[in-house]
N, C-alpha and C positions, 0 to 999 in steps of 0.2 A: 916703863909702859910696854916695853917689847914683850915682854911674858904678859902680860896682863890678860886676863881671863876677857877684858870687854874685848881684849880686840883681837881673841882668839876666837872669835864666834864665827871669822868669817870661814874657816877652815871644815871642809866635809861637806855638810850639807847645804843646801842652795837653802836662801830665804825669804821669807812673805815680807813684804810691805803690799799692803792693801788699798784701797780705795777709798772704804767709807770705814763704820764701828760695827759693820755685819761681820768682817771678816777675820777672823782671829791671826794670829805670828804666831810661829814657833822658834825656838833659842835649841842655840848649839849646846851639846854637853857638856860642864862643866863651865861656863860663863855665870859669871853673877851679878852684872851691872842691869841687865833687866831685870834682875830682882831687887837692887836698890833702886832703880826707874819705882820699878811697880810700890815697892814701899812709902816713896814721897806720892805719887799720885797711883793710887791704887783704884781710882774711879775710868781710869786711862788702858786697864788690861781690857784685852784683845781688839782693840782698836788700831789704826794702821802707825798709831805710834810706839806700840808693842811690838818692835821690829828692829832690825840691825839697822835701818837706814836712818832712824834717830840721831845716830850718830857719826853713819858712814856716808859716804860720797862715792859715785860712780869717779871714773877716768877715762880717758885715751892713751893711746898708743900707736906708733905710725908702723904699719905690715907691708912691707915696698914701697910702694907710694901713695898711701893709701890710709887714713886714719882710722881706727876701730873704736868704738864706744862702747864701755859696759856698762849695767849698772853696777851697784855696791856690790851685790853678790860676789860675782866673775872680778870687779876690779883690785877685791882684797886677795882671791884669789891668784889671777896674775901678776900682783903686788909684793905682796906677803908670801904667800905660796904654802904649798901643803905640807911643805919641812920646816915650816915659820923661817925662814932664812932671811927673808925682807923686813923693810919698816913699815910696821901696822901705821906710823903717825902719819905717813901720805896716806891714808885711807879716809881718816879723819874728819870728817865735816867740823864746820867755825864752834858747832852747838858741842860737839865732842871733843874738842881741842879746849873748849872753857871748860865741860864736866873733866875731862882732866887734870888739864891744871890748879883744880882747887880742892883734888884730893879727892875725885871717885867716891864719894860716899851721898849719902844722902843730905850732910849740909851744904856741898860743891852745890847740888843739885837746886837746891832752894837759894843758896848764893849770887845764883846766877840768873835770877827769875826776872829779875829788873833789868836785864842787858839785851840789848838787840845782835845778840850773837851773830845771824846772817844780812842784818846792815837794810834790813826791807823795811824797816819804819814800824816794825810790831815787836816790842818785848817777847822774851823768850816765854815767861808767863803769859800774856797775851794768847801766842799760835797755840800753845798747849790748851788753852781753855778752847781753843776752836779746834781742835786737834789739825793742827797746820804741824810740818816741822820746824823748829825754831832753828834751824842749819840749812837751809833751803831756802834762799832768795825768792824762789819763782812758784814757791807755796805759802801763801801768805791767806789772814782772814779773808780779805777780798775777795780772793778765788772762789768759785762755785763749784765745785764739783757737777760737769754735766750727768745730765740722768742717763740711771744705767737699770741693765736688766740682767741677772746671773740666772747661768741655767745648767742646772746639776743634771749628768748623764742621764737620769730616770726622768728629767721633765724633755729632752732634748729626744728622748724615743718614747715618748709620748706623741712627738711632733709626727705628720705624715712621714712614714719610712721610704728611704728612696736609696734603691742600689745600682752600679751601675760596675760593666765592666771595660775595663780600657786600658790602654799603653801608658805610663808612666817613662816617659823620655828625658834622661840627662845628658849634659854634655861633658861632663866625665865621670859621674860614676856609674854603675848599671842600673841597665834600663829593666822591665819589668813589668811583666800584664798581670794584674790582679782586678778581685771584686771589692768593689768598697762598697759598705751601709751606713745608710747615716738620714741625713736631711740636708735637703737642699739650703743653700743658702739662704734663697728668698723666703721660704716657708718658715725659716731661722729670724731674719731681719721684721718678716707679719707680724710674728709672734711678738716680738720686741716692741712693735708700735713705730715702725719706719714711720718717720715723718714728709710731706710731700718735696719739702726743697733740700732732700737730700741727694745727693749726685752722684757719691762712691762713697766705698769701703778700705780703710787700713786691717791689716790682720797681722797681730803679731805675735810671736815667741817669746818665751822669756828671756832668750839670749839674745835679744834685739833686732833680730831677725826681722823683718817686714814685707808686706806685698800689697801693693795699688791695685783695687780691680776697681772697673767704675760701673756702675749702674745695669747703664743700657750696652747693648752693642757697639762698638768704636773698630775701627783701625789697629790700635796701638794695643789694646788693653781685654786682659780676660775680662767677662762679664759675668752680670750676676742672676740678671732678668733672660730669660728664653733660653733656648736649647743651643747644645754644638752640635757642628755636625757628625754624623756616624763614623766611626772606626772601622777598621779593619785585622786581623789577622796576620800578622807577619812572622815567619817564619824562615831560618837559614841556619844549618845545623853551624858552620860556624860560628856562629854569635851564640850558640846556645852554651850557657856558661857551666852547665851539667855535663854535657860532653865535652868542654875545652873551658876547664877551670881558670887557668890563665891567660886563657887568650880572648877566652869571650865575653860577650857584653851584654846578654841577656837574658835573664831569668824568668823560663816560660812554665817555671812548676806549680803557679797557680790551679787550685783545681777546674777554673771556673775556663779554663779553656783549653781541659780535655776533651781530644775528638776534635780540633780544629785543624785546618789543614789552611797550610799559604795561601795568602788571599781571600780566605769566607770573611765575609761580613758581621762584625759581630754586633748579636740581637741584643740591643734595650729598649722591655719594653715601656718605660717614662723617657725614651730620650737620654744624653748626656748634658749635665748641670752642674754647674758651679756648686759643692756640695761641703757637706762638714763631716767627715767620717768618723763615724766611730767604732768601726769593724772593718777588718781585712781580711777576704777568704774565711770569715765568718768565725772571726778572733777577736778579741779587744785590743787596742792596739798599745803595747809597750809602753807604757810612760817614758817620757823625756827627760834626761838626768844629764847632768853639768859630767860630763866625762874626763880623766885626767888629763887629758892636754885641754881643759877649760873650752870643750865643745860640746853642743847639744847631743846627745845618744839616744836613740828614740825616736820616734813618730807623732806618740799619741799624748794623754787620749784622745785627743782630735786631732785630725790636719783637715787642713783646705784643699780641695782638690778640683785644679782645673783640667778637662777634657784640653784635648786639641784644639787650637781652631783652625789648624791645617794640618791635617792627618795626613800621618808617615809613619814609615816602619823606624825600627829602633836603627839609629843608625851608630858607628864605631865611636870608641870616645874620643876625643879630641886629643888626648895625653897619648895614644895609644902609638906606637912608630908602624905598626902595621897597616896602610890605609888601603891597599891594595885588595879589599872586599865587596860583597855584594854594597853593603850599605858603609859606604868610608864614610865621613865625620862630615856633614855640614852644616856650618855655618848659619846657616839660613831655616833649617830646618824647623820644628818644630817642638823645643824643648821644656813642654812645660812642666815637667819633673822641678826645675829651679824655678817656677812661680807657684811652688805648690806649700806653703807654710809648714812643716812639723810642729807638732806642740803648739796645737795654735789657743791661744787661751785669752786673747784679748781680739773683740769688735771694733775698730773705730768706725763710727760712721759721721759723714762727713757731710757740711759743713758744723762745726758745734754751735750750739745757740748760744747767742749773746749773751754776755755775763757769765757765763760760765768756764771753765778750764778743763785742760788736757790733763789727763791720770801717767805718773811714769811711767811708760810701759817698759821702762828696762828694769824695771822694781816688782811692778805687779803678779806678773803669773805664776813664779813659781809656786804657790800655795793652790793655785786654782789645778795643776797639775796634781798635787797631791791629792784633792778635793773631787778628782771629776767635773770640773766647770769649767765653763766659758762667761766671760763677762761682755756685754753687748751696750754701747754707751756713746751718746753722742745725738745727733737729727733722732730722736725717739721720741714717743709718749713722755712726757714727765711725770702722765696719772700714778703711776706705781710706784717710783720713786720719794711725789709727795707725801703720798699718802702713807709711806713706813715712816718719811722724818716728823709726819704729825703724831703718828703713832708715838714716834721716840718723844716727843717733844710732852703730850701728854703725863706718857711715864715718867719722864723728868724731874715733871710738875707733884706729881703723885708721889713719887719717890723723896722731895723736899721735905725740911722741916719745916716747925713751926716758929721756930727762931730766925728764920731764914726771912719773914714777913713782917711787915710793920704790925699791923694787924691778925690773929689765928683768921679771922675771916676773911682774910686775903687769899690762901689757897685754895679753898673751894670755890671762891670765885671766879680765880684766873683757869681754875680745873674745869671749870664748866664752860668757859671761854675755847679752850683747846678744843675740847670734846665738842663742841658744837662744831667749830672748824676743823675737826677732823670727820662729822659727822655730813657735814656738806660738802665738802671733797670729794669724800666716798661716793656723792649723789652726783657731782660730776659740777658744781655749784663755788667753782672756783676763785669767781671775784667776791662772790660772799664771804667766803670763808678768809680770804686776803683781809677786806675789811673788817671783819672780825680780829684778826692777829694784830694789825695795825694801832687799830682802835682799845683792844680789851687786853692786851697784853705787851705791847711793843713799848706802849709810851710809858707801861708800869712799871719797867726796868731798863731803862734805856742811862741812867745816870751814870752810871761805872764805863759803857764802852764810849759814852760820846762828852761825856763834861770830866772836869778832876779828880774821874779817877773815883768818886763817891758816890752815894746814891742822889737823886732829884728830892726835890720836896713831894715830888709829885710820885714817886714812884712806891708802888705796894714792897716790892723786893728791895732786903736792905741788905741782903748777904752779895757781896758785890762778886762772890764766887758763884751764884747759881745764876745773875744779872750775867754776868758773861755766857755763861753757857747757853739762856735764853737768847740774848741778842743774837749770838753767830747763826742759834737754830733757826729765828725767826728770820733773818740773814739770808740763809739759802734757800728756805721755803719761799718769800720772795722773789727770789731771782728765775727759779723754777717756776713758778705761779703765772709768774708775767711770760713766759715761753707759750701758754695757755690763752691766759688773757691778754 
């Protein structure tokens, strides 16, 4: 299994695991066990189970004293390594460790359909028909996926434009005044359908990166709502890293603050805001890439960018044995270069609504990086979210046989069932359309996920494979529904 092509995938390129069945995976070259995947369930491509972490697992590792988490990507990575020198089998998740052992092919694959591989009380069959991982404890059918909202570069500068120039302050690496364009955060979170008892935002990176802002104004914490205060100019030809390459600490070649001089005040005219860039000095910004020593390289296409909330000049790095300058290294200062996310490709907003679950985000972004997106999920609107899985739920239905029905007159009925409850959704007519799901299609295929296994006497659907797939959809629409009603 050391050579083995599945579990060579994790080597080179970083990979998607996704969210929902909007977002498609891509496979490493030369790998061919997602193509025996795809061969036993071919209904299953581009979905977030078309993906390395089907059958990988993140890990740790202790860095001083201090544990590091990756996900699958970076764990096989660090593991394995890009000489294959390691053992692929610690990478392994319970669901890849049984498609192994029973011979990597497509009968392993169905062999194993009956076993609860990750020990969560749902057969491996089972999560695949919900598209849950069947290696994964803590993804299970129960879980709801909270609603979310994706927003491709072209809808994201659609949004009100807002640029802004300021100090970029680290405490050890350089500091740095640039213009960033983008949108504000809150203008980001409207757009979304921010719900009212939401408090704060997570943002994170692919590389598991994280950053806490809350809401309003606080003490402790960047914010997201109102302005910071104004900046200033700082200037000291020491620190300027153009005239003293290795001594200095900050990079003042931005164009946006030619013609300043120590101490002006520098004009914005919206204010500085908690923002999502996606230009610098009036560039796209670098995509983020897993770099040989297994670190993010990169900025973009977005980062989070918080202003000061106690403005200072760029001060000396902390690493630096020089401190004896205008601006030595402190402490206290004002660094929010490290509260400022790169690659930030994942919203959480917080608290999440009941019944619903948290998305890996050690999993998720790398494809959104590829993609130009940001994904926004959590305290939202669930209107947009419903309303596509009714869409899918429809086509589902449409997309059935006629074999798949006790009666041919069963699919257009249950078809016109959907379409009505996706048709008052639409209208905003949400506890109707519940009862409608409930009522005209819920209890018509409900025998395969809740009795032995078979269909009910009562039930129009006797293909116990399309009964699953109905129940989980009508499952989440549910849980979603009631965030509404």
């Amino acid at each position: 299994m050391r050579t083995s092509r599945l579990l060579r995938l994790v080597m080179g390129i970083a990979v998607l695991a996704v969210v929902t069945t909007a977002f498609a995976a891509y496979h490493h070259m030369g790998e061919n066990d997602s193509g025996i995947f795809l061969e036993a369930y071919p209904d299953k491509a581009g979905t977030k189970l078309d993906s390395c972490t089907l059958c990988h697992s993140g890990g740790s590792y202790i860095s001083g004293d201090k544990p590091v988490t990756l996900g699958s990507c970076q764990w096989c990575h660090y593991s394995y390594g890009y000489d294959a020198s390691g053992e692929i089998e610690e990478t392994l998740n319970p669901y890849g460790k049984a498609y192994q052992s029973n011979g990597r092919n497509v009968a392993a694959l169905k062999s194993i359909e009956g076993q609860d591989s990750d020990g969560d009380g749902y057969s491996d069959r089972s999560e695949l028909d919900a598209l849950r991982f069947p290696g994964d404890a803590n993804d299970d059918p129960s879980q709801v996926p909270a609603p979310f909202r994706v927003f491709s570069r072209g809808e994201l500068e659609a949004l009100p434009e807002h640029s802004q120039v300021l100090l970029l302050n680290a405490s050890k690496s350089t500091d740095f005044y640039a213009e960033y364009t983008g949108v504000t955060m809150e203008d980001l979170l409207t757009a979304a359908g921010i719900r009212p008892e939401a408090t704060n935002i997570k943002v994170f990176a692919p590389d598991g990166f994280s950053q806490f802002f809350s809401l309003k104004p606080d003490l402790h914490n960047y914010h997201v709502i109102g302005n910071y205060p104004p900046g200033a100019y700082h200037y000291d030809q020491l620190a300027d890293i153009s005239l003293h390459p290795k001594d200095g600490w900050c990079d003042y070649s931005s164009p946006a603050v030619s013609g300043l001089a120590d101490g002006d005040p520098i004009q914005n005219a919206d204010g500085l805001k908690l923002m999502l860039a996606i230009l610098r000095d009036g560039e796209y910004l670098t995509p983020g890439v897993l770099g040989p020593q297994n670190k993010l390289d990169g900025e973009g296409p977005f980062r989070v960018v918080p202003p000061q909330k106690i403005p200072g000049p760029p001060d000396q790095r902390s690493t630096a044995a020089n401190q004896g300058v205008r601006w030595p290294f402190d402490n206290n200062a004002d660094h929010n270069a490290g509260y400022s996310p790169r690659s930030a490709t994942i919203v959480k907003v917080e608290p999440l609504p009941p019944g619903t679950t948290d998305i890996d985000t050690l999993e998720a972004g790398w494809g959104y990086i590829d993609e130009a997106k940001v994904v926004v999920y959590g305290a939202i609107d669930p209107g947009p979210t419903i309303r596509k899985k009714l869409k899918a739920l429809t086509a589902l239905i449409k997309s059935s046989e006629a074999r798949d029905y006790e009666r041919q007159i069963y699919k257009p009925l249950l078809l016109l069932e959907a379409y009505l409850a996706e048709r008052l959704a639409a209208c905003g007519k949400y506890q109707a359309a519940t009862k409608i799901l409930e009522r005209g299609i819920l209890k018509r295929c409900d025998g395969c996920s809740t009795s032995a296994l078979k269909p009910d006497a009562n039930d129009w659907v006797v293909s116990c494979e399309l009964q699953k797939k109905l129940y989980w959809s009508l499952h989440e629409l549910m849980v979603l529904i009631g965030i509404i009603v």
